[in-house]
Every structure is written in C-alpha cells, then in structure tokens.
C-alpha positions as CSV (number, residue, x, y, z in Angstrom):
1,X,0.0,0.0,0.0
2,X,1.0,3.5,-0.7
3,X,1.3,6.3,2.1
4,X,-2.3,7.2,2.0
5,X,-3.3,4.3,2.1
6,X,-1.0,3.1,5.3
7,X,-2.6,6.4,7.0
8,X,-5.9,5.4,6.2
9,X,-5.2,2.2,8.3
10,X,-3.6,3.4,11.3
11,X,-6.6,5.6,11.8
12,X,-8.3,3.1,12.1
13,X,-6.0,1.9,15.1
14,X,-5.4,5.0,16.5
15,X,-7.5,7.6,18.6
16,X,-7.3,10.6,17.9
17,X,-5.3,10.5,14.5
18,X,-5.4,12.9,11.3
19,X,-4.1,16.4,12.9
20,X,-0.6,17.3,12.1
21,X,1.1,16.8,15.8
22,X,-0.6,15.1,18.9
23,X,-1.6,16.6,21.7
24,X,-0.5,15.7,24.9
25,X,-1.3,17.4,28.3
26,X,-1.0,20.9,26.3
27,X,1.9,19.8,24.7
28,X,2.2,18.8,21.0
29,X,4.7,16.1,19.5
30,X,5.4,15.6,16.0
31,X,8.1,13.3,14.1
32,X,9.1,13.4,10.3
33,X,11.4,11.4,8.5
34,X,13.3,12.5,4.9
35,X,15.4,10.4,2.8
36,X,18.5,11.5,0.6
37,X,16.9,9.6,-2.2
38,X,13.3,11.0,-1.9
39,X,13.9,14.6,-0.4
40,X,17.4,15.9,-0.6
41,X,18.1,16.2,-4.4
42,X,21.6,16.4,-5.8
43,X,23.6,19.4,-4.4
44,X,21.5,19.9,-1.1
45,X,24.0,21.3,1.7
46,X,24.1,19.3,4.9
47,X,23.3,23.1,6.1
48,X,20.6,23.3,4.2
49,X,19.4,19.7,5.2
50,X,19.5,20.2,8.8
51,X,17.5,23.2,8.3
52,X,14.9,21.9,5.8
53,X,14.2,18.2,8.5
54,X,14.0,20.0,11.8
55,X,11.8,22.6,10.3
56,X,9.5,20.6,8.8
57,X,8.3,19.3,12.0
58,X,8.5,22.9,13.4
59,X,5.9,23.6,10.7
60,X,3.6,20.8,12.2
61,X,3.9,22.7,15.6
62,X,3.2,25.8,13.8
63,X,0.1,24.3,11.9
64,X,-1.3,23.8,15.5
65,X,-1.2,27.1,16.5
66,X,1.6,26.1,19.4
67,X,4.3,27.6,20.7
68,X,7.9,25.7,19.6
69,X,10.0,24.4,22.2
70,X,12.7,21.7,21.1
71,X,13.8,19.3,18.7
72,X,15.6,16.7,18.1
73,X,16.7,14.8,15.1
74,X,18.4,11.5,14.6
75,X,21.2,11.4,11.6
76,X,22.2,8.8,9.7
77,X,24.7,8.0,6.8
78,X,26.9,5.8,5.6
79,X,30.0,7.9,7.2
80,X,30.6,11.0,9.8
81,X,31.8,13.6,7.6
82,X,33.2,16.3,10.2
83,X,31.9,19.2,7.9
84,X,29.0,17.1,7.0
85,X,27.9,16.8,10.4
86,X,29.2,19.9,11.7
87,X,26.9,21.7,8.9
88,X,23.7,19.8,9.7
89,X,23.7,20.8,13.3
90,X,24.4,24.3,12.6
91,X,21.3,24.3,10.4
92,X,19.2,22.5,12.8
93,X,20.0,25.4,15.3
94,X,20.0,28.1,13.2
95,X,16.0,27.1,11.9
96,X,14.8,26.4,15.8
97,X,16.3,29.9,16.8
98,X,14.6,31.3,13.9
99,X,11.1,30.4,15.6
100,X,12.3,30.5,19.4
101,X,12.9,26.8,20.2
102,X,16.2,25.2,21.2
103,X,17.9,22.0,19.1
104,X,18.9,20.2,21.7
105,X,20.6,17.1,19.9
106,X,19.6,13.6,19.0
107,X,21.0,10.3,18.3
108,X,23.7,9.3,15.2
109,X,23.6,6.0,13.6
110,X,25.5,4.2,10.3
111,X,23.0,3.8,7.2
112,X,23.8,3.0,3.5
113,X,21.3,6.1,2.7
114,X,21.9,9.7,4.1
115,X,18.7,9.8,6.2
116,X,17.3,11.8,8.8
117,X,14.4,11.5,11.9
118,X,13.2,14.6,13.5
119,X,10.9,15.3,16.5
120,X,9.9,18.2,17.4
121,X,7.8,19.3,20.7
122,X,5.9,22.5,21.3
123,X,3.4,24.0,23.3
124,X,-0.9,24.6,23.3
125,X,-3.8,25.1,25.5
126,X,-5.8,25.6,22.6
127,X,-4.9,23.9,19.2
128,X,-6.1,24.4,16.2
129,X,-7.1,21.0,14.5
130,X,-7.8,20.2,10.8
131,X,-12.0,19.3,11.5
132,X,-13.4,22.8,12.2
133,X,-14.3,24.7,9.1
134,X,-17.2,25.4,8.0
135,X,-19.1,26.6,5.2
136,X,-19.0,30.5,5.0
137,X,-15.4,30.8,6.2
138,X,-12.8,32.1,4.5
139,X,-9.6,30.0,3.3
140,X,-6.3,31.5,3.3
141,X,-2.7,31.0,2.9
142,X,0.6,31.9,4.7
143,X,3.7,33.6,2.4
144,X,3.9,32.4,-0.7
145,X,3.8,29.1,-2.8
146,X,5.9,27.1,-5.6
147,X,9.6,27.8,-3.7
148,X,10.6,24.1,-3.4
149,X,9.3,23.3,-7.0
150,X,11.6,26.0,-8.2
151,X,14.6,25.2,-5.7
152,X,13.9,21.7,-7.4
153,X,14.4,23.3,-10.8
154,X,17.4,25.4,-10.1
155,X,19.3,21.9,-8.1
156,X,18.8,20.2,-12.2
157,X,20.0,23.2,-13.2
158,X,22.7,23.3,-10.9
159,X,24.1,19.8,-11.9
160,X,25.7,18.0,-14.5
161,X,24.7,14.9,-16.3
162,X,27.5,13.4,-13.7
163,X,25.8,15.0,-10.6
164,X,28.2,17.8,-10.4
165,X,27.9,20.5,-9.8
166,X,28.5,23.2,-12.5
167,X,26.5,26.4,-11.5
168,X,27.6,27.7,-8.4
169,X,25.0,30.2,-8.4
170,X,21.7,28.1,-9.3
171,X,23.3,25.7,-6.4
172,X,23.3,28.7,-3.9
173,X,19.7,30.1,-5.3
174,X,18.3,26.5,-4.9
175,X,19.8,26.1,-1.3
176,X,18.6,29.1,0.0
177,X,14.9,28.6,-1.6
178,X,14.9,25.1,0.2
179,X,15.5,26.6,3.6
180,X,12.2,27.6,4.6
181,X,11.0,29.4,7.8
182,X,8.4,27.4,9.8
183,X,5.1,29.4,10.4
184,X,5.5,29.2,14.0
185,X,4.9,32.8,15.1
186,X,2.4,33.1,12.2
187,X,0.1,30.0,13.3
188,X,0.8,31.5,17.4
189,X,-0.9,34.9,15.5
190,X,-3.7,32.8,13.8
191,X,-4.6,30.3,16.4
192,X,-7.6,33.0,18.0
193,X,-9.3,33.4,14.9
194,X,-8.6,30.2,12.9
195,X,-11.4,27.7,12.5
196,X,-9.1,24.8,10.7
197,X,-5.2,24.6,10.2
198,X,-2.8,22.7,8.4
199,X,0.4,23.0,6.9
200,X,1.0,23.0,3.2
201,X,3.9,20.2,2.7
202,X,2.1,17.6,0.5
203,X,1.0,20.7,-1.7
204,X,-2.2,23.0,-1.4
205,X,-4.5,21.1,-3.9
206,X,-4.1,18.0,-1.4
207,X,-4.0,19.9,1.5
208,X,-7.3,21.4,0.9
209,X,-8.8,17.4,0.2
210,X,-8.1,16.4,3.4
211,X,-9.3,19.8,5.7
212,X,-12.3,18.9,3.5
213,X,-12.5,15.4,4.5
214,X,-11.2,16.2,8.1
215,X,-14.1,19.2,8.3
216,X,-16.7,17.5,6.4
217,X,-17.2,20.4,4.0
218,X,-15.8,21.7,0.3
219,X,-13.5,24.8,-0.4
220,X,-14.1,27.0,-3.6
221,X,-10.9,28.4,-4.6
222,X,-9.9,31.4,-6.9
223,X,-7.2,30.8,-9.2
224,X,-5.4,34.6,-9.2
225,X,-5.6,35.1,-5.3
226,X,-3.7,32.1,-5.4
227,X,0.3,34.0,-4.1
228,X,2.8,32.4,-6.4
229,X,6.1,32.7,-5.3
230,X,8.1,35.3,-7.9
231,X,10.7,32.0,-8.4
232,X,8.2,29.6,-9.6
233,X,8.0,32.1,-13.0
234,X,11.9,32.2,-12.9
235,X,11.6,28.7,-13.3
236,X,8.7,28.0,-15.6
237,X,7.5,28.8,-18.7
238,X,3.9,29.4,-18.9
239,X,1.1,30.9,-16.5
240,X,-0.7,27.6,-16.7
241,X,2.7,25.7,-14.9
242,X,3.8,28.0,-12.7
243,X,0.0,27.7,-11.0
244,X,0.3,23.9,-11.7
245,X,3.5,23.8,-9.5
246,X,2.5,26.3,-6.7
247,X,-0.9,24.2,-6.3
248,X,0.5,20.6,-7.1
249,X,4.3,20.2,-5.9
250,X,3.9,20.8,-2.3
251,X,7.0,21.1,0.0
252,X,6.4,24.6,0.5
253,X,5.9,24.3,4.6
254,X,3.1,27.5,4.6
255,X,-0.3,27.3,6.8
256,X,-3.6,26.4,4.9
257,X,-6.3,28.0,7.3
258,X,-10.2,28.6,7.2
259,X,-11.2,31.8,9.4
260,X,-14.6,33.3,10.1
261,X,-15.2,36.3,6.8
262,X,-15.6,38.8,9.8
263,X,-12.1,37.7,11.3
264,X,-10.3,37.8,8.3
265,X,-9.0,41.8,8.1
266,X,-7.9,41.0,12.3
267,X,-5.9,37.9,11.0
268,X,-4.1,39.7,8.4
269,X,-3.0,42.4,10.3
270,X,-2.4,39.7,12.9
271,X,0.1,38.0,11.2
272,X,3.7,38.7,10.4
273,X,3.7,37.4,7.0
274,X,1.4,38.1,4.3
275,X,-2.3,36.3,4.6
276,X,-3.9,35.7,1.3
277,X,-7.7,35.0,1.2
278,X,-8.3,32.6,-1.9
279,X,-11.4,31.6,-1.3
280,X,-14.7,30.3,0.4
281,X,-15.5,26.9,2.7
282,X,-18.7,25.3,0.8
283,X,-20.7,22.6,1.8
284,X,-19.2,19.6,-0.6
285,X,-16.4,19.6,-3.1
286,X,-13.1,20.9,-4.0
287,X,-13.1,23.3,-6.9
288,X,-10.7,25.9,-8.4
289,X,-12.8,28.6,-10.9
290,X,-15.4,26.1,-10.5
291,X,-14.0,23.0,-11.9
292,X,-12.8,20.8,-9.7
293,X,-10.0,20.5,-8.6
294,X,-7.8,17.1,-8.4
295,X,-6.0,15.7,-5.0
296,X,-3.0,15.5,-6.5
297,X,0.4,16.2,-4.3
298,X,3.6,15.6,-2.8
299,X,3.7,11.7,-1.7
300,X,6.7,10.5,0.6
301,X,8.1,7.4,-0.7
C-alpha cells in the first residue's frame, strides 16, 4: 500500500489520529522522517538539510497554532563527515532559533542512505485541528507558494549529467529557496481566529482534500488570489505551470487556514507574513474557478 493508504489504516487503530502533531497534556509532538533519495536532491548542503528536517516538523507545531520548544533529530549515513555533520547541526540550530525553540541534539547511527528523523515538541492550551471549518469561512494562505518546485528546478539546473555540480549560483539560489521558515509565530498569531489549520507540505490542492475530509465540507478556490512565489515564474515557462506547480508540488511548509469572513482583516493584520484569502468553505467539493479541482500532491516514498 501507498502512504495514504498506510494512514488510512492506522486511523483506524489510532485515537485521535489525522491532525498534524498530537496533543499531549497541552503539549504537542510531531516526528518526520526525509530520505536522501526521496527529499534531498543532488547538491542539497548538509546546512541546508538540517534546516529543511527540523523545520518541517516545526511547521507541524506551527500548523497547530503552538508555541515551539525543542527538537531533536536522529542522523544517519553511511559515514561521519566532520563538515558534514558539523553543517547539519548548525542548520538545525540556526531554523529552531529562527522560531524560538532550542535544538537540543539527538542520536547518530550508520545507514547505507543519508537519512534523517526529526521530533519536534511545542506548546498549546488551545490547538487548532484540521476538523473545524465550515461553510461561509474564509480560506487562506501563509507567504507564498511554488519555492521548493523552483529550488527543485534550479538543483537540475545546478548539476551536470554526472551529478556535479557546474553552476555555483543556481546551487546557492536553490539552497537558500529550500530553507524555509516554519510558520511558528504566524500560526501563534492565527490560532484566536482560525477555525481549521494545516500545513502546506504535500501541496495546497491535497492539502485542501483532506481539511475537506477532516471538516466535512468543500472549499471554492480562486485561481489569481492564489500568491505564487516570484521563483516559480523564474523557473517555468507558462502561466498555466507556474499555477500547476505552486498548487500541485507541495513542500512549501506555509499554513492552509479557514477563518470566520468577519475575522479575516484581524488575522491579516495579525500576522507577520502576508495572509492571502483565496477563497470560500462550501458545503461539498473541491473546486478551483469552479472546476474541480484534483487531490494531487507531494507523496513520501
């Protein structure tokens, strides 16, 4: 069975199941788990990775409108480079300091793929889970979308048939567009007016399938309020892809929210990044300018 489908079974198993992090005793624990092969392309720093697999599980604190604590990660590999190693922790730190949490180690183990584990822990009386929209609200976005998809561009750009790499800067663009900052303070800022919250990692169009299976409702979304991120036209050719890629890719790490129409103005100002409205909760269906629009995403494996 595929990833989805795996999920689908273990909630069967487990209660409660389905939010991004768990909630326990107002404290909320999430894990994550990237491979070389599936989610560090060719000419990733171990900077850069450090950064990018602590702060996706910051993002799932941030998705639950909780304050970050701490992480850890575990890292594997079939050797101990000292730079290696000595550039994934600094990047580990560097993205919890960004959001006010502390990297506070982890475990190291031999592996024949570069691999890493993360956990991070953070802090809630009131979370914001993925069930709670409903029709009338207003769905909105965090920042900006498409950055990995064009960080993936620029890393083939980057490269050489070989795998080396040739472009210096393509290789430093496509570093710095995979280090994204997790939504922390933004999903802190969002958490008194948000009705539903996730994070955007598998890719808007499939992130707005499963608040509408979590919630029980539909979204109707707009295709130019959708905020494409100024590198995904760098990167692509046509109108048409760019919003393909910003909707479809995924990896992008922003919040996906549904908020009351009356709270939305308090929410922008609210938040320190830029909120976009993009559309409507409706009562059944997933639709973009009215056609529908297909669950199609980022899928580990």
């Amino acid at each position: 069975m595929d990833e989805r489908a795996a999920l689908a079974l273990l909630a069967d198993e487990l209660d409660p199941v389905g939010d991004d992090a768990a909630i326990v005793d107002d404290l909320v624990v999430t894990t994550d788990m990237l491979h070389e092969r599936t989610d560090f392309p060719e000419g990733v720093s171990r900077y850069t990775a450090g950064w990018r697999s602590v702060g996706a599980s910051l993002s799932d604190v941030a998705a639950m409108g909780a304050e970050a604590v701490a992480a850890v990660a575990v890292y594997a590999a079939p050797e101990f480079d000292r730079d290696e190693l000595l550039g994934f922790v600094r990047g580990a730190s560097d993205v919890c300091e960004r959001v006010g949490a502390e990297y506070v180690g982890g475990d190291l183990d031999g592996h024949d793929e570069f691999t890493v584990s993360t956990t991070a822990i953070g802090r809630t009386d009131d979370p914001v889970p993925r069930d709670g929209a409903s029709p009338g609200d207003a769905v909105c976005v965090t920042g900006t979308l498409g950055r990995s998809a064009a960080a993936i561009r620029l890393f083939e750009r980057a490269a050489s048939d070989d795998g080396t790499a040739v472009d210096r800067d393509a290789l430093d663009r496509a570093n710095d567009l995979f280090r994204f900052e997790p939504r922390v303070m933004a999903g802190r800022a969002l958490a008194p007016t948000a009705t539903a919250m996730m994070d955007s990692s598998d890719g808007l169009a499939r992130s707005l399938h499963q608040l509408a299976d979590a919630s029980g409702c539909g979204f109707a979304i707009k295709s130019d309020a959708v905020p494409i991120d100024d590198a995904v036209y760098e990167t692509t050719a046509d109108e048409n892809g760019a919003l393909d890629r910003a909707t479809t890719f995924g990896e992008d790490f922003e919040l996906v929210c549904t908020i009351p129409e009356d709270d939305v103005e308090t929410a922008r100002e609210a938040s320190p990044v830029a909120l976009s409205p993009i559309g409507s909760v409706t009562t059944d269906g997933v639709t973009l300018d009215g056609a529908s629009l297909e669950d199609r995403g980022f899928t580990h494996g």
